[in-house]
N, C-alpha and C positions, 0 to 999 in steps of 0.2 A: 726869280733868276734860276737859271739851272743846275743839277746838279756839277759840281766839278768833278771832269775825271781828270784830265790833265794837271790838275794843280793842288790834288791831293795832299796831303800832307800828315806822313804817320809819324810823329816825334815823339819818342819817349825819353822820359828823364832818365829811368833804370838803364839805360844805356851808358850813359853815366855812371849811375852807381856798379855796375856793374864792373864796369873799366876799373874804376878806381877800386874795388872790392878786392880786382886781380891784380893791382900793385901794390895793395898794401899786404896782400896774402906773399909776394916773392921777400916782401921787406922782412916778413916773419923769421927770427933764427929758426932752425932746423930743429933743436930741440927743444923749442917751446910749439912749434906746430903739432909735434907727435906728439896723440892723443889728445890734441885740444879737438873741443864737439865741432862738427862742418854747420855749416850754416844754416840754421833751418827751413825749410821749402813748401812747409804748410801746419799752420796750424792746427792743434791738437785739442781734443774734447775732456780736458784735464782738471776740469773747474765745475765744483757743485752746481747744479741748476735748484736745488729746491730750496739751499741755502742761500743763494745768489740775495743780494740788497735790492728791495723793491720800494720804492721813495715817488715823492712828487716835490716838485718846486718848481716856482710861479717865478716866471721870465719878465722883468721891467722891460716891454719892448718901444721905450722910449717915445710914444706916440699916444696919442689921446683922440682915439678912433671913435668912440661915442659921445666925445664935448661933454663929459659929466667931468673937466677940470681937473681929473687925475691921471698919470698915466697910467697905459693899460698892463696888465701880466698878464703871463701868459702861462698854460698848464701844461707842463713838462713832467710826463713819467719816465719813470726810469729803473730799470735794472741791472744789474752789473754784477758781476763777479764777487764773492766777497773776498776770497783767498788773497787778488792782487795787492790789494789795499794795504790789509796786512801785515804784506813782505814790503810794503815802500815801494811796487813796482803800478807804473801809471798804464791805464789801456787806452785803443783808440774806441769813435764810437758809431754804429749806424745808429741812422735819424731816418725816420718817416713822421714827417710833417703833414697832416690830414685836417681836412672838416668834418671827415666823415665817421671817424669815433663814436659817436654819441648816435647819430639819426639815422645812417644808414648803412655801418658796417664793412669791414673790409674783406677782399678775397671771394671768392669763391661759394664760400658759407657764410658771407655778409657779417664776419666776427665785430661784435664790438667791445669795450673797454667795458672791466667790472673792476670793480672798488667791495674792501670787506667793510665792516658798520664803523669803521673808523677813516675811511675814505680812500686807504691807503689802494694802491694797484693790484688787483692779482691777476687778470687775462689780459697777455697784450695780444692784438690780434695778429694772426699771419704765423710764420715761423721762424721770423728773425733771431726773434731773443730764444726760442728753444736748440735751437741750431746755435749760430754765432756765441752766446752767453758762455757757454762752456769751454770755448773757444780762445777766450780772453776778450772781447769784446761788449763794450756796451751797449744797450740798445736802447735809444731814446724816441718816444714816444709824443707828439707835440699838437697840441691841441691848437687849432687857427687860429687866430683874434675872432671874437664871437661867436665860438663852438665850445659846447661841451662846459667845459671849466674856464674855459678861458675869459679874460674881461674883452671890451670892444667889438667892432665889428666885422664881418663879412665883406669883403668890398671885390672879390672876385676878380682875384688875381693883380690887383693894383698893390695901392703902397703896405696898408695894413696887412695883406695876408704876405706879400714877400717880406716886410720888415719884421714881423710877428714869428716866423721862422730863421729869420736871418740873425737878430736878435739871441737865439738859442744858441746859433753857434758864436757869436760873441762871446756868450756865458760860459762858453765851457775852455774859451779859450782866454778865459780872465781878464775880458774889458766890458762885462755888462753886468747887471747886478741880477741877484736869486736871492727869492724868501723863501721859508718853507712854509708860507702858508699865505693865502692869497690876497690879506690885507693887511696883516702883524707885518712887525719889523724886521723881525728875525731874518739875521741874514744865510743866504747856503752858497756856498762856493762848489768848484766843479776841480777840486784838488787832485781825484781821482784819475783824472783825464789827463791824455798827453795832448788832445786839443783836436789832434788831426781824426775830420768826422770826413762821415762819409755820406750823403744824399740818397733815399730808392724812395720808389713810390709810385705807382700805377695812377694814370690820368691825370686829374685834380692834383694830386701828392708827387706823380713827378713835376707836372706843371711847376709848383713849385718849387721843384731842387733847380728846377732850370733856372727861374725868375730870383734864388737865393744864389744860385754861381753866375748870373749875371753881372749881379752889384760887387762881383769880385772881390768875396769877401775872405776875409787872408784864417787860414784853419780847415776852409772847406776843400779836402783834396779830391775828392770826387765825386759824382753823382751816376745816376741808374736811375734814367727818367724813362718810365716803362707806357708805351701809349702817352704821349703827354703832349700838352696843348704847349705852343709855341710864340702865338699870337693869339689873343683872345675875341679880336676882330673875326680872323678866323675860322673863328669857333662856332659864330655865327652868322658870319656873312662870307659871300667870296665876288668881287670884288660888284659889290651892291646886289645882291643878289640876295635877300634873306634866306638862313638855312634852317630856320624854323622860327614859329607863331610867338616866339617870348624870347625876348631879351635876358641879359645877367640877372635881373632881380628876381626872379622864378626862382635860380638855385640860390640866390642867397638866403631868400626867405624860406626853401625845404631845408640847409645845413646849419643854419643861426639854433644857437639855444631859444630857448621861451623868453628867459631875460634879455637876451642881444634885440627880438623881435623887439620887445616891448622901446626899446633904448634906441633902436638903431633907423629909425624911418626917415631920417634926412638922409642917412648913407644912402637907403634903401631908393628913394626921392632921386638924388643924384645918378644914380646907375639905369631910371629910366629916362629921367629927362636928356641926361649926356651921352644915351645910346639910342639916339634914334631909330625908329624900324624903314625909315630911308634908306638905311644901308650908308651915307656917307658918313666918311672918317673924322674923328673929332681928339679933344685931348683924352677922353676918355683912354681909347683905342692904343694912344701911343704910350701912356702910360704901362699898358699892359701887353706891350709888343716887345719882347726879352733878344727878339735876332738882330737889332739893332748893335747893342751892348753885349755880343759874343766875343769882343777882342778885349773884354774886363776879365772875358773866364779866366781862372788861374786852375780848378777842377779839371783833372782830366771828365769824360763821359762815357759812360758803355750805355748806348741808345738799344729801346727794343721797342720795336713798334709791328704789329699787324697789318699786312698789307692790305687787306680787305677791312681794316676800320673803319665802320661810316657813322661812329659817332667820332671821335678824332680823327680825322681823315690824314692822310699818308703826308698832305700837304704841310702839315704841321713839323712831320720829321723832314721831310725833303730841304725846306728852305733854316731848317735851323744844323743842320749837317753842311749844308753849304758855309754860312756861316762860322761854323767853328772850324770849317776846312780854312778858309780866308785867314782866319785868327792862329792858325800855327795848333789848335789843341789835339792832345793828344784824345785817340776816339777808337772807341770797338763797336759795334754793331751787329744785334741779331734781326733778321726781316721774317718774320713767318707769314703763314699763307692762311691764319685765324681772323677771325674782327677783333673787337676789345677783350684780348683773353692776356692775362698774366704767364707769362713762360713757366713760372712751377704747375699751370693748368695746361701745359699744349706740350712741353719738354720737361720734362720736372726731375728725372734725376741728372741730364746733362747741365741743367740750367744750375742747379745747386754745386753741384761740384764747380762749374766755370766763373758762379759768382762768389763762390768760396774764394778760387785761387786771385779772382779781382781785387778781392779787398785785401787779404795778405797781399798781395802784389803791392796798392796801393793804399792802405792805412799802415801795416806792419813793417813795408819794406822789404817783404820776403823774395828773392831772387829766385821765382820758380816756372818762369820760363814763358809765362802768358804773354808777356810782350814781343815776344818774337815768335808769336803762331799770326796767322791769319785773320786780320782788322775783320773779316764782315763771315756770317754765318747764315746762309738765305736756304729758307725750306722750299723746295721745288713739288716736292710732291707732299701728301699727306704723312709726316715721318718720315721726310727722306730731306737731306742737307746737304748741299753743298758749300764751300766754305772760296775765299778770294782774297788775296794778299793786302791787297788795298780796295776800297771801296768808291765809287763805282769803279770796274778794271779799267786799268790806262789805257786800254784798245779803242775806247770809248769816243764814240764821237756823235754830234750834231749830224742828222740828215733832215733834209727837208725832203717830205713828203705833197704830194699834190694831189687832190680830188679830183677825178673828170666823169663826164657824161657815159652812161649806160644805154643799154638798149630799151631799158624802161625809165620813167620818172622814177626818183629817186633810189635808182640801184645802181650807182655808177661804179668809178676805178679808182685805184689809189697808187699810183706809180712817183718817180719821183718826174716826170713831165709836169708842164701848166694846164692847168685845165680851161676850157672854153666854154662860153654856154654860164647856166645858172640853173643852178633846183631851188625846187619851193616847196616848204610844208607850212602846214599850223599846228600852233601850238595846243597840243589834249594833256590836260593837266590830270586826268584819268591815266595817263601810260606813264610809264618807268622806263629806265634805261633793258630792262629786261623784255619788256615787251619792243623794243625796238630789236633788241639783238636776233630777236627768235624769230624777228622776220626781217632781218637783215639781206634775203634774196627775193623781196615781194614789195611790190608797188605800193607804198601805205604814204595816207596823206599827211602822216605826223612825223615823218623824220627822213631826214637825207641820210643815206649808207654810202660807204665807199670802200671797195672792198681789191686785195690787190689778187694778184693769183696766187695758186698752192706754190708754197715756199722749197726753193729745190735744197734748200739746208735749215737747220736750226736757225733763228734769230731770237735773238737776244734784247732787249732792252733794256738799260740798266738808267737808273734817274727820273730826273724830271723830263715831262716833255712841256708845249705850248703849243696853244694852235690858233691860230691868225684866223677870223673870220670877216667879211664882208657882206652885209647883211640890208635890206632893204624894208622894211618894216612898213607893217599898213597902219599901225596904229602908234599912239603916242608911248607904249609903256610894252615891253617885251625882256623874256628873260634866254638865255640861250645855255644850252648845258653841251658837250663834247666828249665823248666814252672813246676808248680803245677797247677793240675788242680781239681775243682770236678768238678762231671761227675753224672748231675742230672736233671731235672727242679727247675726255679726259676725265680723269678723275679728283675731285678739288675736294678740299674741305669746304664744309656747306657752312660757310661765313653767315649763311641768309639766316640758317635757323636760329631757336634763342639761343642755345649754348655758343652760338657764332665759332661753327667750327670744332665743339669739342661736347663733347657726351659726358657726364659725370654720372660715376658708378658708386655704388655703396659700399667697395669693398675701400678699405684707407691705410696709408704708408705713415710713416711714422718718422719725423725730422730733428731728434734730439730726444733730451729726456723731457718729461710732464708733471706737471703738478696735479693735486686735485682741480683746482681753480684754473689752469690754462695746460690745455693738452696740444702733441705735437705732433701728432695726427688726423691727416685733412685725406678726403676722402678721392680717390683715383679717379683719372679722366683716362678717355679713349679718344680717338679721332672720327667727328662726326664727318662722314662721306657722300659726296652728291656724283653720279656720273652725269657728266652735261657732253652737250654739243657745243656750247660756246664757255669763253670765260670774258666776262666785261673784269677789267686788270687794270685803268686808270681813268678818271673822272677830272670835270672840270666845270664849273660852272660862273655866269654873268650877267650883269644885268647891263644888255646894248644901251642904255640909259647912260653908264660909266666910259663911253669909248672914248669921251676927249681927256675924262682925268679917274684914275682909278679910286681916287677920293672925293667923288662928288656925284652923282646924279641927275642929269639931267631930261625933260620932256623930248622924246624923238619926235622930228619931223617926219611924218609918212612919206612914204614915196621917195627916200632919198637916201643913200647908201653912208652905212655907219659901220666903221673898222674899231672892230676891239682883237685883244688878243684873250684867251684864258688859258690858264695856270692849270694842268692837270698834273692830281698829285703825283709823287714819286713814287717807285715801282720797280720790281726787275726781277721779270718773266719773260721766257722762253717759250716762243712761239714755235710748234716743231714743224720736224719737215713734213712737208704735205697738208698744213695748215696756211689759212688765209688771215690776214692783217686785215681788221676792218677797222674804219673810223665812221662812227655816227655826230652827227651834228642833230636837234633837236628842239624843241623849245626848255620846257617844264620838264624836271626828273622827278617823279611823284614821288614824295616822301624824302625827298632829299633837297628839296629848292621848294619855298614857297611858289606859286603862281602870281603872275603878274595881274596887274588889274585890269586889262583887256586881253582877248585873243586872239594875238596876233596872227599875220601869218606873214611868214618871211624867205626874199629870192636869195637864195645865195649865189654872189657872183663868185665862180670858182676860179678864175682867173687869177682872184685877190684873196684867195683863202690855201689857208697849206695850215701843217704840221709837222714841224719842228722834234721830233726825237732822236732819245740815246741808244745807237744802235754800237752793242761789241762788234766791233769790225768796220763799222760806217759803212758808206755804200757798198763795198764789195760783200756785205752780207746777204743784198736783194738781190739775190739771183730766185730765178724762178724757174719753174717749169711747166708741162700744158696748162694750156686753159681750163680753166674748170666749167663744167655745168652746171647752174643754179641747182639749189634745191629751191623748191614752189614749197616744199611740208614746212610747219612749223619745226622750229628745233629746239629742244629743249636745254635749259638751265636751271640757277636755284631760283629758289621763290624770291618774288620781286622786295626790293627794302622794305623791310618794317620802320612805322613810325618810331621816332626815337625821339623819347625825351631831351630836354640837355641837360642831363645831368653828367656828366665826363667822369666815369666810375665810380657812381656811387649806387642807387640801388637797382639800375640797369647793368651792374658790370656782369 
């Protein structure tokens, strides 16, 4: 479904408090107001960090994920203030709930969890707890069901890894039970806490704060799902279309302890058999589909996502932003122009400070003004921001677009007219959506282009778009993929390369105070730069096998015309003036869609194909001006996708 612009919805509670803050401030007599302290507006670094309480305790997450007839716990480290404790005064807490502790490390520098010879914590990774801790906040630390410490298993992203975190924040809000120690009785309670936690986590780790503010669980007031998967379907298929060679139990069997391995092979058993590489949808799937149950969230969200992600791809934020728009929550949102990069790796002292004043805003209650700045923050150029009151802007609207015939095969038009006629390619499972764009004004027999004229102003795209194809297939099995493209000069962050978008340098800033055992500085990044001629900016892909039901696949009939629609992710780029709007239609995206099991080749009847996008301004944004002249040279961009594991931020991040 589309993004909403019209039906947006930015609700804050602090408007409330706020109100009320300012009637109970007139009700004050006059000489108890003079000299009482104002209200505080940000959090202060007031509180020992090398004294701070470094503890673990093992979460009963009420569920018996490896059938050894016990329930499982779960490994919860933690840090905290000592000072608060002391004076009787309770703090709030960040949570990052991970697989990846143990096997493959968080951030940047792939930090993992150390333990002294008596097991206790001393590196947590990342720079929550050296930052935040001194701050007055806790930061907990949470091992998955079947990682690390933790008992039970991996089940990616289903009941055990959401209940296995969800679990934890029960405990701190005094209706789950805590041992301190992973099989003894001994109990530990979470006295220290005022309960109200907070969710962050990159990929995997926010995966889960999403899949834990799903189940609408009452203490969780926010989350900071950074890159994070929304549907695990998703994650690897799009809509039958496999988005790579293995299924869930790949990652479950790289992020499991040695002991979960050993324990865990029915789980393991079930994640290939109930996820078929068909591509159709089963319980598995809906098990682990969180946009469903967006109107349980009671969490507000502050979403950050990379537009150029193509291991979480954009589609993930798109459809779960819709979603919590439907549900009334309240929502902030950064879009950068990186792949799978963490915002302290691509904006890092804005991103600290804005996710500082987040969580005062929303764990501490502090009244310092982030609610009423600007819901969305989109990077336009490499370090360069622009910001939007609401997100997508309400100017926002639906056009349909139409593909027509050129003066060559497969170079045609893209205006908002019907188009006549029909193109045809096959499918080369050898080309990428890069190699189609760089000869996006040249006769090739692997892809349809549609290209509109140089734009007489800025356009804009904000959201999701869809694009309707009709399609005639020679063979029984075909897959179809759909790029937007502009078709310009520009300078982008080079999302292709490894850093996807960012250079890390040797020289390092420093985020709080350090211990021997866990330091709190991480080494500085720069903006990795490509100058291109084109930018391929939203993706979609299908397998024509899916056109009568988006959860099932079926044998095509050659020879006979099959309407699907596909989903390209959300987006929003600014196509400038004197640049061209193109749309490719294709088969196979190498490295981003498995290939089908025949090569096809397929007419498109354009007649009965368009595309559906979020244009600021709606039609009166296509105006245009002369006709352009082909370029016949190749043009250049970044280097075509690299293969991508699935791993969703762990030792690919």
């Amino acid at each position: 479904m589309p993004i909403r612009a019209r039906r947006t919805r930015f609700i804050w509670r602090s408007l409330l408090t706020a109100a009320l803050a300012a009637l109970l401030a007139t009700l004050v007599a006059p000489g108890a107001a003079q000299g009482a302290p104002s209200a505080p507006r940000e959090s202060e670094p007031v509180y020992s960090y090398e004294s701070a309480i470094r503890e673990s305790v093992w979460v009963d997450a009420k569920i018996d994920g490896d059938g050894d007839g016990k329930s499982d716990r779960v490994a919860v480290d933690i840090v905290r203030p000592r000072e608060p404790a002391q004076r009787g005064r309770k703090i709030p807490v960040i949570m990052d709930a991970s697989p990846y502790y143990s096997c493959c490390g968080r951030g940047n520098e792939s930090q993992k969890k150390t333990y002294d010879a008596d097991g206790n914590p001393v590196q947590f990774p990342l720079y929550y707890d050296n930052y935040f801790v001194p701050r007055g906040y806790g930061f907990v630390a949470v091992d998955l069901a079947g990682t690390n410490r933790s008992d039970g298993c991996v089940d990616v992203g289903g009941r055990s890894d959401i209940q296995s975190a969800k679990a934890v924040v029960d405990w701190l809000n005094g209706r789950a039970h805590g041992y301190t120690t992973r099989t003894g009785g001994k109990s530990a309670k979470a006295s220290w806490t005022t309960g109200a936690t907070g969710m962050i986590g990159k990929s995997y780790d926010g995966t889960i704060a999403q899949g834990v503010a799903a189940t609408g669980v009452r203490g969780l007031k926010t989350i900071v799902p950074i890159g994070a998967i929304s549907s695990w379907y998703d994650y690897y298929f799009a809509k039958g279309a496999p988005l790579y060679d293995s299924g869930p139990e790949r990652l479950s069997g790289g992020v499991e302890s040695p002991e979960a391995q050993a324990r865990c092979g029915a789980v393991q058993k079930r994640l290939v058999d109930e996820a078929p590489r068909t591509g159709d949808w089963t319980r598995l799937w809906s098990e682990r589909d969180y946009t469903p149950d967006a109107g349980k969230v009671k969490a507000s969200v502050f979403a950050v996502h990379g537009m150029q992600d193509l291991n979480v791809r954009m589609k993930h934020f798109g459809q779960w932003w819709d979603a919590l728009a439907d549900a009334g929550v309240d929502r902030k949102v950064w879009l950068s122009q990186t792949g799978h990069v963490d915002p302290f790796d691509s904006r890092r002292t804005e991103w600290v400070r804005t996710l500082h004043r987040w969580f005062d805003h929303e764990l501490l209650g502090y009244d310092n003004g982030i609610d009423r700045e600007p819901m969305a923050d989109i990077e336009r150029a490499p370090g360069q921001w622009t910001t939007d009151r609401v997100w997508p802007p309400r100017a926002t609207d639906t056009v349909k677009l139409r593909p027509g015939k050129g003066t060559s095969p497969g170079v045609g038009t893209l205006t908002t007219r019907p188009g006549t006629g029909s193109e045809t390619f096959t499918d080369d499972p050898k080309l990428s959506e890069t190699d189609w764009a760089a000869r996006i004004d040249t006769s090739t027999p692997s892809k349809a282009g549609f290209v509109s004229k140089p734009l007489g102003r800025d356009l804009r795209l904000s959201g999701s778009s869809e694009v309707t194809v009709t399609a005639t297939p020679t063979t029984r099995t075909a897959h179809l993929s759909a790029v937007l493209v502009d078709i310009g000069p520009a300078t982008i962050r080079d999302y292709a390369s490894a850093g996807e978008g960012i250079t890390t340098l040797p020289e390092r800033t420093c985020w709080g105070p350090s211990t021997a055992g866990d330091s709190s500085c991480f080494k500085e990044t720069q903006p990795k730069t490509a100058d291109v001629d084109y930018t391929v900016f939203s993706r979609g892909w299908a397998d024509l096998g899916n056109w009568a039901d988006d959860h099932k696949g079926h044998p095509l009939t050659p020879g006979k015309k099959h309407t699907i629609t596909l989903d390209l992710a959300a987006s929003d780029h600014v196509v400038p003036k004197g640049h061209r709007l193109a749309l490719i239609v294709a088969g196979t995206d190498k490295n981003l869609i498995d290939p089908p099991a025949d090569t096809p080749t397929l007419a498109i009847d354009l007649s009965r194909t368009s595309a559906k996008v979020p244009l600021v301004g709606g039609a009166d944004a296509l105006r245009t001006t002369k006709a352009v002249t082909p370029r016949t040279s190749r043009l250049d961009g970044v280097a075509p996708p690299r293969p991508i594991r699935p791993v969703p931020g762990g030792s690919t991040s």
